[in-house]
N, CA, C and O atoms as a CHARMM CRD file, in Angstrom:
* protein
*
  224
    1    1 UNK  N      3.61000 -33.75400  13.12300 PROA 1      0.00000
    2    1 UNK  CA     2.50400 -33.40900  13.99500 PROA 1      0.00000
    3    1 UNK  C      2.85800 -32.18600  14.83800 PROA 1      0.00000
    4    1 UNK  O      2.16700 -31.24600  15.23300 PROA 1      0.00000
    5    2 UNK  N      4.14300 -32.48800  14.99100 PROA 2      0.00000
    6    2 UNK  CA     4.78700 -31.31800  15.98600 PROA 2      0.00000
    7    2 UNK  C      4.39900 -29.72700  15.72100 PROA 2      0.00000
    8    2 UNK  O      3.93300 -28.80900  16.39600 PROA 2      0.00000
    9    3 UNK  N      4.96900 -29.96500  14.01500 PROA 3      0.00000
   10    3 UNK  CA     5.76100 -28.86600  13.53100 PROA 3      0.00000
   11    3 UNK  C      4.18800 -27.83300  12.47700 PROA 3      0.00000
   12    3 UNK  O      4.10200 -26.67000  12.08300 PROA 3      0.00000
   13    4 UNK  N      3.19500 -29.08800  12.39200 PROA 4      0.00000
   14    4 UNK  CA     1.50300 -28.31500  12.21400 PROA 4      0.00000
   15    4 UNK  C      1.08800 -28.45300  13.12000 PROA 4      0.00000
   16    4 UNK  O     -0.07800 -28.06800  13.03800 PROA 4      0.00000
   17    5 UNK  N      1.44200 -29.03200  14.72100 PROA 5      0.00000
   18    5 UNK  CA     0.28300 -28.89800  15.96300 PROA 5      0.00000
   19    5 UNK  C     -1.05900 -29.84500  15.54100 PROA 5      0.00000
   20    5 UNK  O     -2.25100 -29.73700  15.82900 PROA 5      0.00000
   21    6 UNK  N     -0.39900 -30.70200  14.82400 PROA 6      0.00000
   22    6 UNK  CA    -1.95800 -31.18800  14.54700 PROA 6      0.00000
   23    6 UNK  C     -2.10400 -32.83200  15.52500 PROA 6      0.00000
   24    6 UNK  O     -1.26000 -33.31800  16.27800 PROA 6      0.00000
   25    7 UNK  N     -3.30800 -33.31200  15.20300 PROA 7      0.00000
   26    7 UNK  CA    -3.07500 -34.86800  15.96800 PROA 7      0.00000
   27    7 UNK  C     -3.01000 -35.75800  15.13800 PROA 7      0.00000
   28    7 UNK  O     -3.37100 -35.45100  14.00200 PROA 7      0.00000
   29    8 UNK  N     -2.60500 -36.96300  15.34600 PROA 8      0.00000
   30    8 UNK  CA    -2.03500 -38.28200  14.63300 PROA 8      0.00000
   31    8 UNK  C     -3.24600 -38.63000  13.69000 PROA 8      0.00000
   32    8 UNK  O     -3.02300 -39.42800  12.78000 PROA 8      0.00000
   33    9 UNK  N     -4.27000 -38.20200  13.80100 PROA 9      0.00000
   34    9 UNK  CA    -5.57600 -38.60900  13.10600 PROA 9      0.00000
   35    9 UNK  C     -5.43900 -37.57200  11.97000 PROA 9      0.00000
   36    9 UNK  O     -5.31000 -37.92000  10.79600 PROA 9      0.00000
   37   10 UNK  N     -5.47600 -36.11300  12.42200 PROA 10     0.00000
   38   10 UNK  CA    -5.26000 -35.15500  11.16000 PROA 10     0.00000
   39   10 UNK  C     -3.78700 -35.74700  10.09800 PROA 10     0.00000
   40   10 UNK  O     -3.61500 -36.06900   8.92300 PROA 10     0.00000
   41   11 UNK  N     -3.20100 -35.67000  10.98100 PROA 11     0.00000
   42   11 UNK  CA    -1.95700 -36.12000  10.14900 PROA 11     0.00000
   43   11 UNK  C     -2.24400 -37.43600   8.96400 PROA 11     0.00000
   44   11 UNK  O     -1.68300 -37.58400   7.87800 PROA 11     0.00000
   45   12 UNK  N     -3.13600 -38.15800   9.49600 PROA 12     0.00000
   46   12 UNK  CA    -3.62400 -39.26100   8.66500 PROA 12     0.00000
   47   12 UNK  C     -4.23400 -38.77600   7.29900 PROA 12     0.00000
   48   12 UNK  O     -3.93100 -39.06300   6.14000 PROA 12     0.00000
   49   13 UNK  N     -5.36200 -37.80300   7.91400 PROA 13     0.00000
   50   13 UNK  CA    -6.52100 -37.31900   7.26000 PROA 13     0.00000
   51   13 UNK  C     -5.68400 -36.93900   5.73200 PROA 13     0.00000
   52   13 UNK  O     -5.82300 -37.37600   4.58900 PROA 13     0.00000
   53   14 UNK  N     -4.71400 -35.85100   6.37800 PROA 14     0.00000
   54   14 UNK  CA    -3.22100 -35.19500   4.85300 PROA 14     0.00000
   55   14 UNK  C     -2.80800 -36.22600   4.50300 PROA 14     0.00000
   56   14 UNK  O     -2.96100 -36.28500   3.28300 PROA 14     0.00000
   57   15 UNK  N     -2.29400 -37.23100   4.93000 PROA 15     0.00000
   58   15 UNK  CA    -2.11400 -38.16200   4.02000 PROA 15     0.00000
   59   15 UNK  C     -3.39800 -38.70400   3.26100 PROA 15     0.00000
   60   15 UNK  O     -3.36100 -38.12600   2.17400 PROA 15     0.00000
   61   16 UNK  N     -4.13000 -39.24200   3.28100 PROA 16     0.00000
   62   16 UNK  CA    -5.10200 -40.22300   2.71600 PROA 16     0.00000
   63   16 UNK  C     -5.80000 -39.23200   1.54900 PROA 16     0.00000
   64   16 UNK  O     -6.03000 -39.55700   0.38500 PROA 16     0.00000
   65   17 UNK  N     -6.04800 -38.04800   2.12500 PROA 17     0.00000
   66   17 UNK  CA    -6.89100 -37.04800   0.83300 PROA 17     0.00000
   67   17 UNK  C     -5.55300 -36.19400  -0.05600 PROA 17     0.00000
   68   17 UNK  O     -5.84300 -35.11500  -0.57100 PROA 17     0.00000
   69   18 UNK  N     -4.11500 -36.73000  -0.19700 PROA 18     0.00000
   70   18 UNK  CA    -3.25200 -35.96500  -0.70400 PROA 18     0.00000
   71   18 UNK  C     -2.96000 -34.76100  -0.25400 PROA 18     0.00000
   72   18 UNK  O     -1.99900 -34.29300  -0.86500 PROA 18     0.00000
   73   19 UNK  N     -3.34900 -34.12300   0.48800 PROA 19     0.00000
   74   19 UNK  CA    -2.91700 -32.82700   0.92100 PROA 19     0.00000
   75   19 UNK  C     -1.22400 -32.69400   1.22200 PROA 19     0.00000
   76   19 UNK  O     -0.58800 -31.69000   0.90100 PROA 19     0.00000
   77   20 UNK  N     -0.65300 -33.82100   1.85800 PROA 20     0.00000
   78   20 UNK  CA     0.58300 -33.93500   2.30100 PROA 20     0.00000
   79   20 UNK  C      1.37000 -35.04700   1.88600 PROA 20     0.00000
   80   20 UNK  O      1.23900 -36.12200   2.47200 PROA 20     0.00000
   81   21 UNK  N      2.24900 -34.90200   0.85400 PROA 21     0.00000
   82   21 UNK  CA     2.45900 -35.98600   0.25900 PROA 21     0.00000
   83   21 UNK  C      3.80000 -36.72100   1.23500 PROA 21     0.00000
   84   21 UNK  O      4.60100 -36.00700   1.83700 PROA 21     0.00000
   85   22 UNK  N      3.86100 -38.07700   1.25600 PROA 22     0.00000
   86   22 UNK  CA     4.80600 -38.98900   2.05700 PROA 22     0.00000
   87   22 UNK  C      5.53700 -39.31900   1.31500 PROA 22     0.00000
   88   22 UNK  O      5.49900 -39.03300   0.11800 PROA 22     0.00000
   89   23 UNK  N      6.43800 -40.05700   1.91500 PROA 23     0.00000
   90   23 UNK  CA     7.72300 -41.24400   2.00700 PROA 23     0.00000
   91   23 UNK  C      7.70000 -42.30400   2.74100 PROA 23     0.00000
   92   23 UNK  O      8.41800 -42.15200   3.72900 PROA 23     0.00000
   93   24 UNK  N      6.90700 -43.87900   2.67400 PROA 24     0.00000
   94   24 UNK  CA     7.62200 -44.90700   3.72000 PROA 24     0.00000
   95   24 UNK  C      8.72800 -45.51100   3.26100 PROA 24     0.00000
   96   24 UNK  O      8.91600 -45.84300   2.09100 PROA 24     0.00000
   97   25 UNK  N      9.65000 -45.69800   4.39100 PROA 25     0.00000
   98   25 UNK  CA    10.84000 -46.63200   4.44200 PROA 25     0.00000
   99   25 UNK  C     11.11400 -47.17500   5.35500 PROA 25     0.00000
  100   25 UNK  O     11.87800 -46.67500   6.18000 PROA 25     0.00000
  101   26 UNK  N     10.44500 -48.67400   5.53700 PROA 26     0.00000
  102   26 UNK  CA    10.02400 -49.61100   6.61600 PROA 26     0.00000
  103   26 UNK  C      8.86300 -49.14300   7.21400 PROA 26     0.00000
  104   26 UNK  O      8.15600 -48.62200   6.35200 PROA 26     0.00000
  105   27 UNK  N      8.43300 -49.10700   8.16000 PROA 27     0.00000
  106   27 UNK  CA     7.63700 -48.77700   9.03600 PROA 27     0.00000
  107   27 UNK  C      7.68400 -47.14600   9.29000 PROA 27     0.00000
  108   27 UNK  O      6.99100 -46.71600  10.21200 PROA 27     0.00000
  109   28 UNK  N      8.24800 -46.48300   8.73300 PROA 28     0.00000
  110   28 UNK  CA     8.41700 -44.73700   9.11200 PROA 28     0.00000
  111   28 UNK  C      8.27900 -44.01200   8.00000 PROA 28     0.00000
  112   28 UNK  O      8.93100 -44.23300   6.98000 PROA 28     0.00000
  113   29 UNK  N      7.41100 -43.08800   8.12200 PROA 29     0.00000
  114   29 UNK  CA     6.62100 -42.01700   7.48300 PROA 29     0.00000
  115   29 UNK  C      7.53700 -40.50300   7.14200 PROA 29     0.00000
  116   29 UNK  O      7.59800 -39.58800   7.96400 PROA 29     0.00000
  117   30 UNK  N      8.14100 -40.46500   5.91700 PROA 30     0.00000
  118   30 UNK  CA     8.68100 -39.34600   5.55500 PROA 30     0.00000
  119   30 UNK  C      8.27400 -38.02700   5.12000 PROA 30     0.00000
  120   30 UNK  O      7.65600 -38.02800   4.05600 PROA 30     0.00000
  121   31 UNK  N      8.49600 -36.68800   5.77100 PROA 31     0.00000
  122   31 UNK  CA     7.73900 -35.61500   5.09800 PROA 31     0.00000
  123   31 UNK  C      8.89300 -34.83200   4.51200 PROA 31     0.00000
  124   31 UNK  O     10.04200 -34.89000   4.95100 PROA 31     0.00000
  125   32 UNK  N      8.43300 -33.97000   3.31600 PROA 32     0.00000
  126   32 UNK  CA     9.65400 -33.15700   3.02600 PROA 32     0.00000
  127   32 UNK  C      8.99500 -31.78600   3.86100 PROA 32     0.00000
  128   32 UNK  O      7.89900 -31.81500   4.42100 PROA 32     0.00000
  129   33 UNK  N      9.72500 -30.82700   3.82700 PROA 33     0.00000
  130   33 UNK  CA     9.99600 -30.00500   4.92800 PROA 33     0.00000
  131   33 UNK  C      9.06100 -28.97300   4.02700 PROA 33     0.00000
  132   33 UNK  O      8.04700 -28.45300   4.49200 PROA 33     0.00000
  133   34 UNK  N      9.57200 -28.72800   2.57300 PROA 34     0.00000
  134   34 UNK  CA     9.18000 -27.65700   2.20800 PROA 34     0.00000
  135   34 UNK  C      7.14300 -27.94200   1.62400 PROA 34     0.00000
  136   34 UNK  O      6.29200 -27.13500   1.25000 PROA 34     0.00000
  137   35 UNK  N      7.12700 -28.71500   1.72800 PROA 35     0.00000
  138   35 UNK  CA     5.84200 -29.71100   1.69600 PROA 35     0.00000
  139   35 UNK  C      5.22900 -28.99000   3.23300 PROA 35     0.00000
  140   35 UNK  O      4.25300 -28.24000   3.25300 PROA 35     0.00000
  141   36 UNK  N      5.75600 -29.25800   4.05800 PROA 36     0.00000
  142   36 UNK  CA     5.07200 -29.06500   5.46400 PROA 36     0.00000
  143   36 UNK  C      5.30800 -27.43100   5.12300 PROA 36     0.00000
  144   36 UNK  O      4.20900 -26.96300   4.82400 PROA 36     0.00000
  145   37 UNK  N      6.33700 -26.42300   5.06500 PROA 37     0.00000
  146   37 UNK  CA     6.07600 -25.47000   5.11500 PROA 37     0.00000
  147   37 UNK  C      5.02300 -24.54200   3.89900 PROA 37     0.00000
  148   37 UNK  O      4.85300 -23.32800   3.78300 PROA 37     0.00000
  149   38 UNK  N      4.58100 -25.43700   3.29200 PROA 38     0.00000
  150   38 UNK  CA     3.65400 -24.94800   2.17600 PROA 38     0.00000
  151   38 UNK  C      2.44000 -24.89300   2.37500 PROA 38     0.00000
  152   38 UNK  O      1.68300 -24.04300   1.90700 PROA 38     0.00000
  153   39 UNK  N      2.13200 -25.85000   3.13000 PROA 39     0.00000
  154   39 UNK  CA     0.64100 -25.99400   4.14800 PROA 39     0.00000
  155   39 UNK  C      0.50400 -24.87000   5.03300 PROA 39     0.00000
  156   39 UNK  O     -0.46200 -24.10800   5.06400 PROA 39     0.00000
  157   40 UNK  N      1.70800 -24.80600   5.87400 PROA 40     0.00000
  158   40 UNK  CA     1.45700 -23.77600   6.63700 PROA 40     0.00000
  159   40 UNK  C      1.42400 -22.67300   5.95200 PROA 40     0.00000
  160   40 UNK  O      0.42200 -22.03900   6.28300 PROA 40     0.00000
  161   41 UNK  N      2.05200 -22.11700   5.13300 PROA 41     0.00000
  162   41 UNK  CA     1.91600 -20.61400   4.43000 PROA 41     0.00000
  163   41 UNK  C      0.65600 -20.50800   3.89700 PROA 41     0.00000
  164   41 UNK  O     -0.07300 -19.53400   4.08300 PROA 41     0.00000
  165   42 UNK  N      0.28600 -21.76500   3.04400 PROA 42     0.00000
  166   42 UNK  CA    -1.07500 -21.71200   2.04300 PROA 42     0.00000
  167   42 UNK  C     -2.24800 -21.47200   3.31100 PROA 42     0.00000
  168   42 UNK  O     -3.08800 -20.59700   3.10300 PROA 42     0.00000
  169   43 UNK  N     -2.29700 -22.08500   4.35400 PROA 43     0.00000
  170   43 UNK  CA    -3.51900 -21.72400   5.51600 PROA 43     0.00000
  171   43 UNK  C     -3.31300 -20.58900   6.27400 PROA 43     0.00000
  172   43 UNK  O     -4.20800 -20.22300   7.03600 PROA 43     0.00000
  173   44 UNK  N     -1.90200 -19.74800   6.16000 PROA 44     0.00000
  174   44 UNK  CA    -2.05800 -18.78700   7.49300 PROA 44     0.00000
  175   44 UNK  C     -3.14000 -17.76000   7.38200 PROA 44     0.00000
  176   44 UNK  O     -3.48400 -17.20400   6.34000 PROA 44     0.00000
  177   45 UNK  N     -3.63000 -17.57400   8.56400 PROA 45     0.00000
  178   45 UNK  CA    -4.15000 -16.79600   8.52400 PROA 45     0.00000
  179   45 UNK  C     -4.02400 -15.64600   9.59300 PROA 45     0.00000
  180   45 UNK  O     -4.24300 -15.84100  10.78900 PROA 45     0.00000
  181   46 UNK  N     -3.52100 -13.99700   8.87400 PROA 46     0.00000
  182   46 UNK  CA    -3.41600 -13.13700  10.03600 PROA 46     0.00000
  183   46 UNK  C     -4.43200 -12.44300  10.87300 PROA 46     0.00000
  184   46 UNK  O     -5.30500 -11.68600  10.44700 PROA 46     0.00000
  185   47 UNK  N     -4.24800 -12.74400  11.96600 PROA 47     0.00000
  186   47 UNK  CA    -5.45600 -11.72000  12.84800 PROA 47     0.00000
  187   47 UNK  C     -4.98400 -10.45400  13.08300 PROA 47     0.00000
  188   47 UNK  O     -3.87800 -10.19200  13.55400 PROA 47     0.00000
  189   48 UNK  N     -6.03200  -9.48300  12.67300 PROA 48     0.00000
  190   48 UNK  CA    -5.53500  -8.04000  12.86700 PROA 48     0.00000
  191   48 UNK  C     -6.02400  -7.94000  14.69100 PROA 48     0.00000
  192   48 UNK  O     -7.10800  -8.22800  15.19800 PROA 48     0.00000
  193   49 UNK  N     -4.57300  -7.34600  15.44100 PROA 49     0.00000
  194   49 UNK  CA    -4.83600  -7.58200  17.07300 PROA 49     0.00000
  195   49 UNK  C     -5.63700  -6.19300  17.39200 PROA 49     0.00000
  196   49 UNK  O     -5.54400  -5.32900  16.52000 PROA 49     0.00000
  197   50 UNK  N     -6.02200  -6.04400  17.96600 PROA 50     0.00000
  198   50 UNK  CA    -7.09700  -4.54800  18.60000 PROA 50     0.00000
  199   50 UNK  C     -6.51000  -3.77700  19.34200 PROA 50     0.00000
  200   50 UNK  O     -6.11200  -4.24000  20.41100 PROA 50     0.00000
  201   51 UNK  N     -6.29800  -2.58600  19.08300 PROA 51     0.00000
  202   51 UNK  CA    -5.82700  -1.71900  20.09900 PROA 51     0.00000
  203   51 UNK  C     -6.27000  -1.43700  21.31000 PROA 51     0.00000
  204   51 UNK  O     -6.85600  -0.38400  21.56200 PROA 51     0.00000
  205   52 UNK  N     -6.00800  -2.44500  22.25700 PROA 52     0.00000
  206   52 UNK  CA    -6.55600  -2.17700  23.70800 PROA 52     0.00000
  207   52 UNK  C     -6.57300  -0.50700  24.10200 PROA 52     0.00000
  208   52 UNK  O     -7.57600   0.09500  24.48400 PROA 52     0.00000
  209   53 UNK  N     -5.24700   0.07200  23.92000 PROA 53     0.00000
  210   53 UNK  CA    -5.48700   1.56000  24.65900 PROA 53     0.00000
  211   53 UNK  C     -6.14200   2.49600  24.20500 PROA 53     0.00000
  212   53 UNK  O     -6.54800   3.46900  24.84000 PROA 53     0.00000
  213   54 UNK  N     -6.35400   2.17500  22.61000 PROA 54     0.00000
  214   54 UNK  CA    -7.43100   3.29700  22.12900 PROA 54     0.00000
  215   54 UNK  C     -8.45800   2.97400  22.47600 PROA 54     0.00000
  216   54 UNK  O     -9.15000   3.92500  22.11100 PROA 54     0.00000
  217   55 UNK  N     -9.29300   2.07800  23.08300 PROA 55     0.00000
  218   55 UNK  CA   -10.53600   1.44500  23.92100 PROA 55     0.00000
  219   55 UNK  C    -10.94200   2.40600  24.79000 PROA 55     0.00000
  220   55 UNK  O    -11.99200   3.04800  24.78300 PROA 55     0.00000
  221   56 UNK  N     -9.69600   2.46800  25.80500 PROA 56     0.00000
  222   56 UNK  CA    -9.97600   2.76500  27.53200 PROA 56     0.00000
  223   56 UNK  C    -10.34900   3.91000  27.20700 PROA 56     0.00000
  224   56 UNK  O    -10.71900   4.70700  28.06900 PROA 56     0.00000
């Protein structure tokens, strides 16, 4: 949740529709890392920032 900023409900949501595949062992929820960093690459999205001083 931390490491996408997301909330315990989204986090659900990736699990249940496959987006993020798990691991339980007992009661605790395993992610692989490169799994989480694949989400993030596959969604980034860059904002081109605006040149404030060529404005003024």
């Amino acid at each position: 949740m931390h490491t996408l900023n997301i909330s315990p409900r989204t986090l659900q949501t990736l699990r249940s529709n496959g987006t993020l595949p798990f691991s339980r062992i007992g009661n605790k929820l395993y992610y692989r890392k490169q799994n989480i960093l694949k989400i993030l690459s596959d969604n980034y999205i860059m904002y081109k920032i605006r040149d404030y001083e060529r404005d003024k």
